[in-house]
PDBQT receptor file of N, H, CA, C and O in Angstrom, charges set to zero:
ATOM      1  N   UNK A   1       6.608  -6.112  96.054  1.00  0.00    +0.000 N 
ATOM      2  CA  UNK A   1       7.628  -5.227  96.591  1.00  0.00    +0.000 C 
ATOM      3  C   UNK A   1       7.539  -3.877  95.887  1.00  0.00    +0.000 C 
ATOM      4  O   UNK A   1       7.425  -3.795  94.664  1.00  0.00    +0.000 OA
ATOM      5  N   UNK A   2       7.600  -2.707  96.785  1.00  0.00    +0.000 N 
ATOM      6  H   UNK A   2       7.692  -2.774  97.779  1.00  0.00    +0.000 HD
ATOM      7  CA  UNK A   2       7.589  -1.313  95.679  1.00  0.00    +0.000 C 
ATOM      8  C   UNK A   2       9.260  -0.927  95.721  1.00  0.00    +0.000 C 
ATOM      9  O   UNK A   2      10.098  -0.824  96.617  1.00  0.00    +0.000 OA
ATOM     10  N   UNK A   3       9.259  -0.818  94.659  1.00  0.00    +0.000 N 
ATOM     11  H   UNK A   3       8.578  -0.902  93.931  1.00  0.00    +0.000 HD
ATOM     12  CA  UNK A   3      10.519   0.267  94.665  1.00  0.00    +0.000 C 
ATOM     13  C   UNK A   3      10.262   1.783  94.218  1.00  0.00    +0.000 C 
ATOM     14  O   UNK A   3       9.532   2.343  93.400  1.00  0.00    +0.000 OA
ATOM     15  N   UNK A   4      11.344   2.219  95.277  1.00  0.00    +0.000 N 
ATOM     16  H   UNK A   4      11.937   1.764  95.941  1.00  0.00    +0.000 HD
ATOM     17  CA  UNK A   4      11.257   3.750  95.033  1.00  0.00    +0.000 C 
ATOM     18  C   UNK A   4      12.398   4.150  94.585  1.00  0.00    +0.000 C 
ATOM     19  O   UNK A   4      13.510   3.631  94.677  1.00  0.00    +0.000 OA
ATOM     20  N   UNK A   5      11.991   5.282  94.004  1.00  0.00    +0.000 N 
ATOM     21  H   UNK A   5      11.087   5.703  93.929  1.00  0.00    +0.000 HD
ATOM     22  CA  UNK A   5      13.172   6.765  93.080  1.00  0.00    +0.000 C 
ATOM     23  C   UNK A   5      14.044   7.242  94.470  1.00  0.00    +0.000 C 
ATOM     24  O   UNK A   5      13.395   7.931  95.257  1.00  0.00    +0.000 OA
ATOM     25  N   UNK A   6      15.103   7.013  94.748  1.00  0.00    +0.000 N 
ATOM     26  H   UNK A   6      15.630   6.454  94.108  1.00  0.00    +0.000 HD
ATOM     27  CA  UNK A   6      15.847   7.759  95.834  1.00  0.00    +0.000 C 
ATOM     28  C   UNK A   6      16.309   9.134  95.245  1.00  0.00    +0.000 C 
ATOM     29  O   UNK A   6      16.284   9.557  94.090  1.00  0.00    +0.000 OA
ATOM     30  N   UNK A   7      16.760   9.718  96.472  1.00  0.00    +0.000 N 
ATOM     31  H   UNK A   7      16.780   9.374  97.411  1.00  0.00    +0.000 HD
ATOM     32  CA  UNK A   7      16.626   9.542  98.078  1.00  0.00    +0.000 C 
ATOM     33  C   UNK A   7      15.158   9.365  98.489  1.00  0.00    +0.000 C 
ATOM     34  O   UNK A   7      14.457   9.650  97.518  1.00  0.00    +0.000 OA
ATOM     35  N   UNK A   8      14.496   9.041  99.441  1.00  0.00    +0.000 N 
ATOM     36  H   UNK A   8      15.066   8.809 100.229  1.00  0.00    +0.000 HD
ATOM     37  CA  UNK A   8      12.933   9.160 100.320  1.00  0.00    +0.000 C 
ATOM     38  C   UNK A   8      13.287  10.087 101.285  1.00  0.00    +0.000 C 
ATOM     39  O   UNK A   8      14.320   9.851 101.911  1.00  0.00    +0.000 OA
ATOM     40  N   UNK A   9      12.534  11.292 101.599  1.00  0.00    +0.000 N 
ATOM     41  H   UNK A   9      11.695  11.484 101.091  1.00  0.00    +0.000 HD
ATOM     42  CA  UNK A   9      12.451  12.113 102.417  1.00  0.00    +0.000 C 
ATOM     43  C   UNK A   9      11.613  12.312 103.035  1.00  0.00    +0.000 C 
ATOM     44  O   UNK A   9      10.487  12.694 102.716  1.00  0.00    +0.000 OA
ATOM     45  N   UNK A  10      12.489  11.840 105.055  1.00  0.00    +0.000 N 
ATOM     46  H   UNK A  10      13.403  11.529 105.314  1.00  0.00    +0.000 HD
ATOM     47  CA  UNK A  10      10.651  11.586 105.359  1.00  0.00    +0.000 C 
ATOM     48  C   UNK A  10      11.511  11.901 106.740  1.00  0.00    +0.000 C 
ATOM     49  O   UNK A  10      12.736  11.898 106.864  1.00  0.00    +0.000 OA
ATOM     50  N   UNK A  11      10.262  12.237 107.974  1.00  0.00    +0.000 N 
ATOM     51  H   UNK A  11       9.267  12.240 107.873  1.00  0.00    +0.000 HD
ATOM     52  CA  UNK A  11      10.893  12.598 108.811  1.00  0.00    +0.000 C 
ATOM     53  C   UNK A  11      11.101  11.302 109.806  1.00  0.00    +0.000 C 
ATOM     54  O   UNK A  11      10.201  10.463 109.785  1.00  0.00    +0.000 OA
ATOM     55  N   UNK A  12      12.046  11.116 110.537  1.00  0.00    +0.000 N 
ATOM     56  H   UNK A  12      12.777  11.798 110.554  1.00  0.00    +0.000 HD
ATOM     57  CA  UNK A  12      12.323  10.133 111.525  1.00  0.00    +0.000 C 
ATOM     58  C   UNK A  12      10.739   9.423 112.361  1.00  0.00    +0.000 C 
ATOM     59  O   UNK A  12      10.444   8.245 112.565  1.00  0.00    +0.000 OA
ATOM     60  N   UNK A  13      10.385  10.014 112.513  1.00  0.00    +0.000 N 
ATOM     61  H   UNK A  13      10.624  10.971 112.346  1.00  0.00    +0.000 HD
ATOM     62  CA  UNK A  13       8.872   9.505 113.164  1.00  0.00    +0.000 C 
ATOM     63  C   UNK A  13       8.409   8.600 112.194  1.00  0.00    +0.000 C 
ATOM     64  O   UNK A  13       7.878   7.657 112.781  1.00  0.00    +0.000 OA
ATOM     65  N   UNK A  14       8.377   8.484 111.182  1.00  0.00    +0.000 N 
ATOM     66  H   UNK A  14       8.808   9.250 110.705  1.00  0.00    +0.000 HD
ATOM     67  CA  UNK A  14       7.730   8.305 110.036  1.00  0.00    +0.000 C 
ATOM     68  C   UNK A  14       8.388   7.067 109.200  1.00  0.00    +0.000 C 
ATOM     69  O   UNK A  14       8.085   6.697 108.066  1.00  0.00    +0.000 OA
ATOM     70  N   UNK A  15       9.258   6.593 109.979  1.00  0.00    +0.000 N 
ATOM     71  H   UNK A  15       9.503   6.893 110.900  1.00  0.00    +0.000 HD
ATOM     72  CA  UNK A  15      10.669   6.030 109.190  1.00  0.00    +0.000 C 
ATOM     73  C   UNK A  15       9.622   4.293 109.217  1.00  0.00    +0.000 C 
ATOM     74  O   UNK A  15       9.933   3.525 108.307  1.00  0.00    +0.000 OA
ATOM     75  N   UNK A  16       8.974   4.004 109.786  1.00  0.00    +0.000 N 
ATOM     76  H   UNK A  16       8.721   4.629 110.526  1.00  0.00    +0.000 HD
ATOM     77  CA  UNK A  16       8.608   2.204 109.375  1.00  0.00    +0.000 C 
ATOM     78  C   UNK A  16       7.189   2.835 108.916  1.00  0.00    +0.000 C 
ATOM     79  O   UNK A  16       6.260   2.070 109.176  1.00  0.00    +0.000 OA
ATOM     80  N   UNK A  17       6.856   3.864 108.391  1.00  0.00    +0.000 N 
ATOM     81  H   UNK A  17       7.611   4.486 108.180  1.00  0.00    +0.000 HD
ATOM     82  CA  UNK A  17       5.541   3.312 107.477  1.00  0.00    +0.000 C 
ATOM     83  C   UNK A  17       5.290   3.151 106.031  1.00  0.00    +0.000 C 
ATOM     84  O   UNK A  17       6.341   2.780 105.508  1.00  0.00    +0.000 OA
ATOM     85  N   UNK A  18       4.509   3.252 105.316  1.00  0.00    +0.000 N 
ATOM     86  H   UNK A  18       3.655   3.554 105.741  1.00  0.00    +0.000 HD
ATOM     87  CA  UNK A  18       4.111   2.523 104.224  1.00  0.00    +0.000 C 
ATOM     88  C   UNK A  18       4.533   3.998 103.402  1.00  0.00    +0.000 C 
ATOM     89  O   UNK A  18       4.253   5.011 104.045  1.00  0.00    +0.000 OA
ATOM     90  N   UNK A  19       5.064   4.178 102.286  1.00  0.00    +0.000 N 
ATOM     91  H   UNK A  19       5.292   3.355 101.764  1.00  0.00    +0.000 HD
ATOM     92  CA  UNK A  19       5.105   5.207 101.261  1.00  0.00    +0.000 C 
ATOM     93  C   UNK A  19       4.868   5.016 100.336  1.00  0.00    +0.000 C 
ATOM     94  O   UNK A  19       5.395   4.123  99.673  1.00  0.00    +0.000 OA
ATOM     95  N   UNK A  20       3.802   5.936  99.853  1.00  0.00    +0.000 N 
ATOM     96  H   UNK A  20       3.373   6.661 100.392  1.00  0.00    +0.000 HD
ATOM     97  CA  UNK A  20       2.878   5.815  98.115  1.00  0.00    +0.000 C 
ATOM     98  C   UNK A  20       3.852   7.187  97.399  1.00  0.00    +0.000 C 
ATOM     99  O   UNK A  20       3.521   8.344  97.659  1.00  0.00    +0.000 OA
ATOM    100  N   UNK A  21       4.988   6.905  96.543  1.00  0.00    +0.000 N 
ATOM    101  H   UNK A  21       5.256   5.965  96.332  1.00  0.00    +0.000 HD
ATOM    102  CA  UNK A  21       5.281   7.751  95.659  1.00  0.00    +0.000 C 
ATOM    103  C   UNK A  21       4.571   8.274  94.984  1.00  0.00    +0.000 C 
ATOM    104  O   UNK A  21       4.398   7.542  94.009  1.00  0.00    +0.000 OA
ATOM    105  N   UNK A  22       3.843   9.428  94.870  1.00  0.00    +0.000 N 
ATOM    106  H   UNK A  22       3.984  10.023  95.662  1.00  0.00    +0.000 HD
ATOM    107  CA  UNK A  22       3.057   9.235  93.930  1.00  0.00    +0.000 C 
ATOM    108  C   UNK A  22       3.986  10.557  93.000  1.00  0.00    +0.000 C 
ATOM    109  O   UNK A  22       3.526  10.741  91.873  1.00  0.00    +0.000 OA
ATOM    110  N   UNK A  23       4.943  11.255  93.296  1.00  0.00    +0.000 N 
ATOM    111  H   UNK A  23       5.317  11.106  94.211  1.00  0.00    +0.000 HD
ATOM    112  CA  UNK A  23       5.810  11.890  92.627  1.00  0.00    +0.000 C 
ATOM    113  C   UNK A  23       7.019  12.314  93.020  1.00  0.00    +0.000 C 
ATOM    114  O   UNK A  23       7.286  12.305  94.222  1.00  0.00    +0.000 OA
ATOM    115  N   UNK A  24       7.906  12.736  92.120  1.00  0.00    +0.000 N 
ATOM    116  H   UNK A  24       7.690  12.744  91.144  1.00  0.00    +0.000 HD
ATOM    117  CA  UNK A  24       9.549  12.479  92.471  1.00  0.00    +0.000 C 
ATOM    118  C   UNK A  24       9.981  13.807  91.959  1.00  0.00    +0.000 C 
ATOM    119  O   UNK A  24       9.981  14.305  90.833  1.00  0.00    +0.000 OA
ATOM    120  N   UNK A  25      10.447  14.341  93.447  1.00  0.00    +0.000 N 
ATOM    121  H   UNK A  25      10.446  13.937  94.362  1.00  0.00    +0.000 HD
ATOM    122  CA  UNK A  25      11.213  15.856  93.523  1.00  0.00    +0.000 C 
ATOM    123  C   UNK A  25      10.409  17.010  93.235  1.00  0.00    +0.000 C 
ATOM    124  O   UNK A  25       9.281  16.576  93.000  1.00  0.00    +0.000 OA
ATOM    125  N   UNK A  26      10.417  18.084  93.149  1.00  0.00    +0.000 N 
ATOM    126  H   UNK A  26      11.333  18.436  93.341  1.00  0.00    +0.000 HD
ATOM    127  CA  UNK A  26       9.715  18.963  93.200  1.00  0.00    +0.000 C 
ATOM    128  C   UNK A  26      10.084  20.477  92.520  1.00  0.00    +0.000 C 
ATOM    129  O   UNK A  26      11.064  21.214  92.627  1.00  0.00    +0.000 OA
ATOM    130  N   UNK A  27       8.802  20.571  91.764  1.00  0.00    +0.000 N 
ATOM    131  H   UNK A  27       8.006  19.972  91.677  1.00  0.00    +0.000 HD
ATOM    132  CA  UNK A  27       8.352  20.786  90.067  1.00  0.00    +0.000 C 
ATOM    133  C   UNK A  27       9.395  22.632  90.463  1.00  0.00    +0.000 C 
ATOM    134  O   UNK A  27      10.122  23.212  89.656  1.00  0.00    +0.000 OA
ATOM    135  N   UNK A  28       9.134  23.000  91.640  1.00  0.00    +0.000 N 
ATOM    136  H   UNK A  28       8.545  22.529  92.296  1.00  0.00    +0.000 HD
ATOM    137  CA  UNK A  28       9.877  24.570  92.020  1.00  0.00    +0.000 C 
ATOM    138  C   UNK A  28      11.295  24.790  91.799  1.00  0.00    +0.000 C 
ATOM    139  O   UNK A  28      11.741  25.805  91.263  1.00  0.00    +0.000 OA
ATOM    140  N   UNK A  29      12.084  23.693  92.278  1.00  0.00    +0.000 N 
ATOM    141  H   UNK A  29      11.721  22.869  92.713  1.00  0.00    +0.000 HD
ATOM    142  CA  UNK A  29      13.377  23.417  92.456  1.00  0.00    +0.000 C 
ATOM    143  C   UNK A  29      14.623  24.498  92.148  1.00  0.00    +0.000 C 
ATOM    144  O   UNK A  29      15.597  24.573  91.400  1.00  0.00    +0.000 OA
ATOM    145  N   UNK A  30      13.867  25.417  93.373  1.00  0.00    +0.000 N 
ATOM    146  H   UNK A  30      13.075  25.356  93.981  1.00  0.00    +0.000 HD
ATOM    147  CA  UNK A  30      14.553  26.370  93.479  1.00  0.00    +0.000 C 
ATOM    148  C   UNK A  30      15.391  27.352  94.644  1.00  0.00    +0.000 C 
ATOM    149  O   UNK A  30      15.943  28.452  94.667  1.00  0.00    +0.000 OA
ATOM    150  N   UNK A  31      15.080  26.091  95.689  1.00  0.00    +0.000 N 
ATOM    151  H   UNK A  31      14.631  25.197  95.670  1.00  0.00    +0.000 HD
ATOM    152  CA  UNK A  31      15.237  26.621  96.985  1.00  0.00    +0.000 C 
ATOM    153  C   UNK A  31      16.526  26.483  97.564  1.00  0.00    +0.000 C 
ATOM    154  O   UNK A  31      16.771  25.282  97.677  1.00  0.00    +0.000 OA
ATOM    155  N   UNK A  32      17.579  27.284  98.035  1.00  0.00    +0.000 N 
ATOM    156  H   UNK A  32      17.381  28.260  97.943  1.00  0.00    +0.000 HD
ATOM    157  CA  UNK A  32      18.773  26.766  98.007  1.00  0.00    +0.000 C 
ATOM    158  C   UNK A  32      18.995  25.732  99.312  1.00  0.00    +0.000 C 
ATOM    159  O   UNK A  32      20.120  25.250  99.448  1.00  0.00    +0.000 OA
ATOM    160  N   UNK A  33      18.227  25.479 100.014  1.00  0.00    +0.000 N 
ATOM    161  H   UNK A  33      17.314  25.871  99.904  1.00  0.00    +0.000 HD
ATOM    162  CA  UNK A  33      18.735  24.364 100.720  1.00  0.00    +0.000 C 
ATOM    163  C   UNK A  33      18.573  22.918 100.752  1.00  0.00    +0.000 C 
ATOM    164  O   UNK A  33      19.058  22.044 101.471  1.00  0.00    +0.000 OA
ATOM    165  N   UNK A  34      17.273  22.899  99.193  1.00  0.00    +0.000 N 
ATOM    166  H   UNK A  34      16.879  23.609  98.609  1.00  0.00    +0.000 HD
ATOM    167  CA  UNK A  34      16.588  21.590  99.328  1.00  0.00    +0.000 C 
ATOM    168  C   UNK A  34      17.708  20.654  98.260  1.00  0.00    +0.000 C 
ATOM    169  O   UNK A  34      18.254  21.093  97.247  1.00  0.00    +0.000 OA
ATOM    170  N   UNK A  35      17.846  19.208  98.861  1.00  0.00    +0.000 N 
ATOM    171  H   UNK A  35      17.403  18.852  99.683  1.00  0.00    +0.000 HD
ATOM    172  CA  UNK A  35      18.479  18.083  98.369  1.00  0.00    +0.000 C 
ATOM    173  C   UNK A  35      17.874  17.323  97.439  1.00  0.00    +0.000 C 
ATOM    174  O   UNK A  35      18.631  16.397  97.150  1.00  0.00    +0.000 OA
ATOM    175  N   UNK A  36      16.627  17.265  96.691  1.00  0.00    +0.000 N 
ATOM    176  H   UNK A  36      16.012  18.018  96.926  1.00  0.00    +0.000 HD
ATOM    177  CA  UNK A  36      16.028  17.162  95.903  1.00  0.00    +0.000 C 
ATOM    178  C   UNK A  36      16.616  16.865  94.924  1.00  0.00    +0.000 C 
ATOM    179  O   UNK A  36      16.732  15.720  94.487  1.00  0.00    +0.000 OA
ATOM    180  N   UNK A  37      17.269  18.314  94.241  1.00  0.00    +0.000 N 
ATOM    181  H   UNK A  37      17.175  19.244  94.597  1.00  0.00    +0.000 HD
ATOM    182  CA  UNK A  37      17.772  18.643  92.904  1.00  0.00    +0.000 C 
ATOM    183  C   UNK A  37      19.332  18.896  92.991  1.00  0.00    +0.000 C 
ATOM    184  O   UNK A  37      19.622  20.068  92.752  1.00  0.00    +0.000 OA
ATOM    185  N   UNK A  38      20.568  17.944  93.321  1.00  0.00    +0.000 N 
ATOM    186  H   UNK A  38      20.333  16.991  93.515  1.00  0.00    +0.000 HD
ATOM    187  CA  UNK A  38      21.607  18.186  93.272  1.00  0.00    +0.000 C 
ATOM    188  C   UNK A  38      22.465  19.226  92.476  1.00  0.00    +0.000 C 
ATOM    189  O   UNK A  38      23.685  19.271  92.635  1.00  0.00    +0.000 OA
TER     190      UNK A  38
């Protein structure tokens, strides 16, 4: 079983396939609309 770091952000199309975390949130975290970085 994998577990993942929530939230997963993914688009609806996309919602039953396989996801390889390979990193969590994003290193810029500076954009004011992204949910990322509360």
């Amino acid at each position: 079983m994998l577990n993942y770091i929530e939230p997963v952000f993914r688009p609806p199309s996309e919602g039953k396939s396989l996801i390889l975390q390979v990193s969590n949130g994003c290193s810029w975290n500076q954009c004011s609309f992204c949910e990322y970085h509360p």
